[in-house]
C-alpha positions, 0 to 999 in steps of 0.5 A: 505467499510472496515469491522471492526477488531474484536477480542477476550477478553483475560482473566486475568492471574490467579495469584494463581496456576500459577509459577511466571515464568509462570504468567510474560510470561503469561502477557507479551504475553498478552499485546502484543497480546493487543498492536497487535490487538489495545485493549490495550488502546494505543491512537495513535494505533502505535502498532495495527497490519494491517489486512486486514479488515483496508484495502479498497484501490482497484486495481489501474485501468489497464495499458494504455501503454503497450509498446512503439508505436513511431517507432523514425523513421524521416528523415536526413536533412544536417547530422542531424537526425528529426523525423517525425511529425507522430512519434513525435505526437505518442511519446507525446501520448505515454509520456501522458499514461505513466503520467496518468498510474504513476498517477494512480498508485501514487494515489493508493499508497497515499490511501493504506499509509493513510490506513496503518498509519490509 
């Protein structure tokens, strides 16, 4: 569950006692912080910063294939090199963990990015 950014109302800048130098500053950072924190009104929030309160994604699950298992052992049969049936059948399962890891992986990005562009 992703909590709720919260952030504090920034008071007007004073427009008498103030240097007009000072008050432009002073207003300028004002709209900034505003636009960062998505307080300011802007309807598609292009300028909200992330925080980590926008962010529920979780951690991809743990790796399946943590190296290769097929050994490319095989045989010579009339000057050409084949592998052995075990090593090929090894190399298919090898190449599966490798899709469902990329898979995983893949599908943890999809949801941080739409997390990130809210």
């Amino acid at each position: 569950m992703a909590l709720q950014p919260r952030y504090t109302a920034i008071p007007a800048v004073p427009i008498v006692g103030v240097e007009e130098w000072q008050s432009r500053i002073l207003n300028a950072l004002k709209e900034n912080v505003e636009l960062l924190a998505g307080t300011r009104g802007e309807p598609d929030l292009a300028s909200a910063a992330v925080n980590l309160a926008r962010l529920s994604v979780e951690p991809p699950p743990a790796q399946t294939m943590r190296q290769v298992s097929a050994k490319g052992s095989g045989f010579t049969i009339g000057g050409s090199n084949v592998p052995a049936l075990e090593d090929y059948n090894q190399l298919v399962v090898d190449t599966q963990k490798l899709a469902n890891d990329v898979a995983d992986l893949r599908a943890t990005v999809e949801v941080l990015i739409a997390q990130l562009r809210g």
